[in-house]
N, C-alpha and C positions, 0 to 999 in steps of 0.2 A: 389795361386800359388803352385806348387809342388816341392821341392828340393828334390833328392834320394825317400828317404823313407817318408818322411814327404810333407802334402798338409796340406798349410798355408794359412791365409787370416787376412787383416791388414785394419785400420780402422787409423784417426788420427785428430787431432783439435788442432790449438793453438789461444789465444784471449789475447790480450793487458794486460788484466784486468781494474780492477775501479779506481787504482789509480798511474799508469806510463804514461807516454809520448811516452814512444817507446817499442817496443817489442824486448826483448834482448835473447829472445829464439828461438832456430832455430830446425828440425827436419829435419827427411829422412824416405824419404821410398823405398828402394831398393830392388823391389821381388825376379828381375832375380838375384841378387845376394846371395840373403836371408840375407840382413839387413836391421834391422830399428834402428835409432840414434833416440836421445833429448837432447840437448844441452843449456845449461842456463848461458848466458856471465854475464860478472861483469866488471865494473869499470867505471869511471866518463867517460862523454861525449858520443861518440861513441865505447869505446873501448869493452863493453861487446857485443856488436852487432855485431863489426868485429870480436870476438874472437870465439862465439859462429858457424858462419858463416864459419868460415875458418877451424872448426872441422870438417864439412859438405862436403864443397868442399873437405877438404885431403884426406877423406874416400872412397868420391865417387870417387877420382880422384884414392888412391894407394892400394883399399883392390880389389884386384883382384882374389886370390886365396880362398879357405874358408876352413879356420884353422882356430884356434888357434893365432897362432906364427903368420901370417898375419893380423890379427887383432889389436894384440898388435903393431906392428911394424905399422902397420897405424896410432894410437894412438900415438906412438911415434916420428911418423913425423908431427903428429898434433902439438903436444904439441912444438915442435922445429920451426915448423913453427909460431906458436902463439909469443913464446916468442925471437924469432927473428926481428918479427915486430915490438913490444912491443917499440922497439928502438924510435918509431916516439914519439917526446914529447906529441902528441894527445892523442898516447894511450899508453901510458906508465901505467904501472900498470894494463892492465886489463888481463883477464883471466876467464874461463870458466867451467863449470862441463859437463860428459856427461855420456852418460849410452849407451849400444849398446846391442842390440840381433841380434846373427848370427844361419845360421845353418850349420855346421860343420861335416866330416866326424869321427863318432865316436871311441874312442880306440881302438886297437883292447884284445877284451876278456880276461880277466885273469883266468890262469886257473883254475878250484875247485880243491880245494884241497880234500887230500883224507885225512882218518881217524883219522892218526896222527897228521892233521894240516900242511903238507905236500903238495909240487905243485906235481903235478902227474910225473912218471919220462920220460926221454926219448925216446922215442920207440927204440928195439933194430934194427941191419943194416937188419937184418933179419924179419923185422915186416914193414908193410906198415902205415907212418904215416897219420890219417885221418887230412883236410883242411876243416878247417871252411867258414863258409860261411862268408862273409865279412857282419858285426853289421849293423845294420841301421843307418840311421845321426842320432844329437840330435842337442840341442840348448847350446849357452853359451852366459853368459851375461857379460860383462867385464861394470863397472864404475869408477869415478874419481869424488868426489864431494859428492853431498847431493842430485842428481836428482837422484831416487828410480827406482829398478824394483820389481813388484811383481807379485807373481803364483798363480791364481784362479785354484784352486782345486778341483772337488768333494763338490762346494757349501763354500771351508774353502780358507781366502785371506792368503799367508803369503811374507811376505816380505824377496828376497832375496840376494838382496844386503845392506850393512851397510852403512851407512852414516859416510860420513869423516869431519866431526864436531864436533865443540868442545863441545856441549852438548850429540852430538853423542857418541864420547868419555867417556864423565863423565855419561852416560848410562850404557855402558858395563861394565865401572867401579864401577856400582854399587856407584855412589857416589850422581846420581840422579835418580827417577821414567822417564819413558814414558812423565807420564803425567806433568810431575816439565817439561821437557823438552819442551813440547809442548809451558809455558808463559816466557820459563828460558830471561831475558834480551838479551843475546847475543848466540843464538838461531843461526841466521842468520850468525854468525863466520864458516866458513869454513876454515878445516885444510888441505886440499890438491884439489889442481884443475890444471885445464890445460895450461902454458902459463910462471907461474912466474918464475920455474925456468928450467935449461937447460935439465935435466932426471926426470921421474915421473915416481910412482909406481901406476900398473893397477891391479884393483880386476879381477880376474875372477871365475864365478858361472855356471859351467856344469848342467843343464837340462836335464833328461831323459823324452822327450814328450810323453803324452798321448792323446789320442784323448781327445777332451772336455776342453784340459787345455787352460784357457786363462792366458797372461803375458801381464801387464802394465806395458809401461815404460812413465816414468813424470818429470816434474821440480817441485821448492820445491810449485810454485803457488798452484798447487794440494794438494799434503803429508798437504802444511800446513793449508789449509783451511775445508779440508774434511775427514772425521772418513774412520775407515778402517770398519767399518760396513757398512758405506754408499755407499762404491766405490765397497763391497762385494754386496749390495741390488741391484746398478745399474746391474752391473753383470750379478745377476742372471735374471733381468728381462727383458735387453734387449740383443738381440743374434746379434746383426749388429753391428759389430765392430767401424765403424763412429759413429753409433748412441749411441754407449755407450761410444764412445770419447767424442763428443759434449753434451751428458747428464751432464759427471762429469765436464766440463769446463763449464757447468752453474751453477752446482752447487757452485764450486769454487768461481765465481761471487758472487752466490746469498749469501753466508756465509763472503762478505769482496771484495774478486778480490783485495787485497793488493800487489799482485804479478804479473810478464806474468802470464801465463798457457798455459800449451802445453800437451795432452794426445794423447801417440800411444798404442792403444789394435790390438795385434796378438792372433787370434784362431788359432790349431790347428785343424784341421778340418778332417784330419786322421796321423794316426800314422804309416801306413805300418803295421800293427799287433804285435808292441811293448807291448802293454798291454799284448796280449793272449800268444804270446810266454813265455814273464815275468811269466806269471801264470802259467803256463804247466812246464814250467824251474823246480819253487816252486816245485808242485807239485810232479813231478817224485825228484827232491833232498828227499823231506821228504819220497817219497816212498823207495827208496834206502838207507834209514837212519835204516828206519822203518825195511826191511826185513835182512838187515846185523847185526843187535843187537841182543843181546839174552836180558832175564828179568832183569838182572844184569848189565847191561850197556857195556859188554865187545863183541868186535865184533867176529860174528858165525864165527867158523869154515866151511870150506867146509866140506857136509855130503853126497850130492850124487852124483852119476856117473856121471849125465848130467854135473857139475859144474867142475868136477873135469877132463873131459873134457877141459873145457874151460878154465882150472885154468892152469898161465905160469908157465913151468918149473920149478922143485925143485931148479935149477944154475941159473936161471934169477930170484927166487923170492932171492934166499941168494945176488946176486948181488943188488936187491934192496932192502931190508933191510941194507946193509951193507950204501949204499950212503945214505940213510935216517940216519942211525947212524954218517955217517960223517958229514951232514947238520946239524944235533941238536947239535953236538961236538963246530960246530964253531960255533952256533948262542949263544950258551952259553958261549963261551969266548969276545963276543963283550960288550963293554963299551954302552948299549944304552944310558943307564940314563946320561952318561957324555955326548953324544953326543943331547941326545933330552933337554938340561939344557945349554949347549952352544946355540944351533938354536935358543931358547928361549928366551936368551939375547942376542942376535943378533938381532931379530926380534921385542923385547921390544926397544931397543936401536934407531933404525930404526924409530917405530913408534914415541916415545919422539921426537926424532930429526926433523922427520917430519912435527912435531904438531908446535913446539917449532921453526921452520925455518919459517912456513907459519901466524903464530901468528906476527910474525916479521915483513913478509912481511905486513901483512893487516895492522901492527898499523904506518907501515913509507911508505905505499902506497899513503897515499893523503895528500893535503894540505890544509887549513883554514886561514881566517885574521879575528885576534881577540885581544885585550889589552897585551901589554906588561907593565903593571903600569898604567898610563894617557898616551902612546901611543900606538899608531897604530899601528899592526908588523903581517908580514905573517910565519907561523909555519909548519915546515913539523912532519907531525902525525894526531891524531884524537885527538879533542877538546876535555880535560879533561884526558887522556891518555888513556890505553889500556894493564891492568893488571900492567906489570914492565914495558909497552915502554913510555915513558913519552913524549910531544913534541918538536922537537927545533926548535927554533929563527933561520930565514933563511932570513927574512929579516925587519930592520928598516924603517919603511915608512916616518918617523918626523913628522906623522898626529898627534896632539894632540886632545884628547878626548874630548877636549871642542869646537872643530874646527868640528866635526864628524855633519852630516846633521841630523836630527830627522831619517829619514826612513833609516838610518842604525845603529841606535844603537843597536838596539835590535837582531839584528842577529849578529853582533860584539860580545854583552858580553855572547852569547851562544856559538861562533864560528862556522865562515862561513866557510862551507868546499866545496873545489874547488878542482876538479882531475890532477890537473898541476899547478906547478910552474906559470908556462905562463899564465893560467886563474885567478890564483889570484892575477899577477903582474896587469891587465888587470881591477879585481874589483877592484881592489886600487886606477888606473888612473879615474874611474867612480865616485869615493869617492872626488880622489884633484880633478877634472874637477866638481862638483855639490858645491864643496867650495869655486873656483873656480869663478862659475857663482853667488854666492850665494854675495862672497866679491865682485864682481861687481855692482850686483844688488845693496846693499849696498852704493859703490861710486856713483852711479847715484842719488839714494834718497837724499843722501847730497848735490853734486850739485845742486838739483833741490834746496829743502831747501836752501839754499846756495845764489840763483837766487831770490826767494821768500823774503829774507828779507831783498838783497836789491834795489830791486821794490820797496818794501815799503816804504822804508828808504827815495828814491828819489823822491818821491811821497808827503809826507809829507816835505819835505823842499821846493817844489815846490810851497807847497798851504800857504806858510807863509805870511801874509802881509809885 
């Protein structure tokens, strides 16, 4: 497809995997608009599956425009819409990651500065201002979650969105390796996704496209089963966008398929002449560099007629010198350091809170039935806790553990986790209803017993002489 300046082409695949029941990942492919989503739902029953779904429809239904700011406001009526539904006790708790590549009309130009460091000044009323020609699009990737995009490059993968996880986290912080992260236990912790609470914060990653570039966008099925070496090799060797969808979602399989999997590959297949312009830009900048310098580092003088021709008035250069002097005046009474040290902890503060809200949410999201002592009791949290969140007692069942059938103890003293209230009130009745049939069964064999001995009984007084 061709948006503005840029002619795309898009490729996609998703597969169950080897070891799920339902596929709780959804994708899009939208040319005429120029986007493509991947969405990876979460939560007991069916709620990852509606969540992921209802990313899909939002987008397709409210990104109409292509910006920026309408993208994000799509994303924001996702995430309201998710966690509005959320209400139904089915799917309470679930929630979803996404990643999105659009192609968007690009900034317009800032200008070069000149020698000082300086933006060029304003043309006087007496000078004709020249008008740029309007940039070409570019791409931006905005995610929510741990489902990744990445940029093939000139033969090199890099990844350019972050994951919002909590090993992701302790990555950046330098507090674990890549590769610690790859077997870390709670791995699969995500610290921000779409749905659980009412406002969410969206990454976004601007794209300048080149011809040749390709971008993937994945759920964690992929990121977690297959090397970035290996999704670089498919890359390079197959050029059909599907076929190197469905290449890396077998590979996924073949290494585990512990996950869905879902891969969308977009080529760029021309740029509109973004590269050569870039390079001609370069070029004449270093050329202009090059001939205004003397051996010394200090810029030439005008020396002859031709220039000095062209060179503005003695009263328009002292005018601009002067407002260059006024610029540097005020940028050297500004506070930056006070102000780039507030953002800082504004933005530290923000992410903590974020981490430390969604931590919260995952560890009092579900619920389990497991021992309170020798009874039976259903718990809201995760079996065992979940860092500081520890479980509570939500409800007494008065099963006693000796009362418990053989084929549930064993998931008992591990704790059975259930995505609702409702579904664990539900195992419980499966529990007394199997004890239930069990003390019946029991009354019967005694009866019978019962009957047996005395048959006998009347039988043997019968045969008495």
């Amino acid at each position: 497809m061709t948006t503005g300046h840029l002619q795309l082409r898009a490729g996609a695949c998703t597969d169950i995997g080897r070891a799920r029941t339902v596929n709780q990942d959804s994708h899009l492919l939208l040319p005429d608009q120029g986007l493509w989503v991947v969405a990876d739902g979460m939560g007991g029953a069916q709620g990852g599956e509606v969540a992921s779904a209802m990313v899909i429809d939002t987008l397709t239904e409210v990104y109409r425009e292509p910006s920026t700011e309408a993208l994000l406001a799509a994303m924001d009526e996702a995430n309201r819409r998710i966690h509005e539904a959320a209400d139904d006790p089915d799917l309470r708790g679930m929630g979803t990651t996404a990643v999105a590549l659009a192609v968007v009309p690009a900034p317009p130009a800032r200008p070069e500065l000149d020698d000082d460091g300086d933006p060029p000044d304003e043309p006087d009323d007496d000078a004709d201002a020249d008008e740029s020609d309007e940039g070409p699009d570019q791409l931006i990737v905005v995610n929510v979650g741990d489902s990744r995009a990445y940029l093939f490059r000139a033969g090199e993968l890099v990844q350019l969105t972050e994951d919002h996880s909590l090993v992701g986290e302790l990555v950046r912080d330098g507090r674990i390796t890549r590769q610690e992260a790859d077997v870390h236990p709670q791995r699969n912790i995500v610290t921000r996704v779409l749905g659980p609470y009412p406002a969410i914060d969206v990454d976004v990653w601007p794209v300048d496209a080149v011809r040749g570039d390709r971008v993937v966008l994945c759920s964690d099925g992929l990121s977690g089963e297959v090397t970035e070496d290996q999704i670089s090799a498919v890359l390079r060797r197959l050029d059909d966008p599907t076929e190197a969808a469905t290449e890396l979602v077998r590979l996924a399989n073949e290494a585990g398929g512990r996950d869905n999997i879902t891969v969308v590959v977009v080529d760029v297949v021309d740029d509109g002449g973004v590269a050569e312009a870039a390079s001609a830009a370069l070029a004449a900048r270093r050329w202009h560099l090059e001939a205004h310098r003397d051996l010394a580092g200090f810029s030439t003088a005008i020396t002859d007629g031709e220039d000095a021709e062209t060179a503005p008035p003695p009263g328009r250069r002292a005018r601009r010198a002067e407002r260059r002097a006024e610029r540097k005046a005020a940028r050297s009474s500004r506070t930056r350091i006070t102000w780039r040290v507030l953002g800082f902890l504004v933005l530290l503060v923000a992410v903590l809170g974020g981490a430390f809200a969604t931590i919260q949410w995952y560890g009092t999201s579900t619920y389990f039935v497991g021992y309170d002592g020798d009874e039976v009791a259903i718990f809201r949290g995760r079996p065992g806790g979940l860092l500081w969140i520890d479980p509570t007692l939500e409800v007494d069942t008065g099963i006693l553990r000796d009362e418990v059938p053989a084929q549930y103890r064993s998931a008992l003293e591990a704790g059975h986790e259930q995505s609702s209230l409702a579904h664990a009130e539900r195992y419980v009745s499966n529990i007394e209803r199997d004890i239930a049939e069990r003390a019946e069964a029991e009354r019967e064999a005694e009866r019978d017993a019962d009957t047996t001995t005395t048959t006998e009984a009347v039988t043997t007084t019968t045969a008495a002489p």
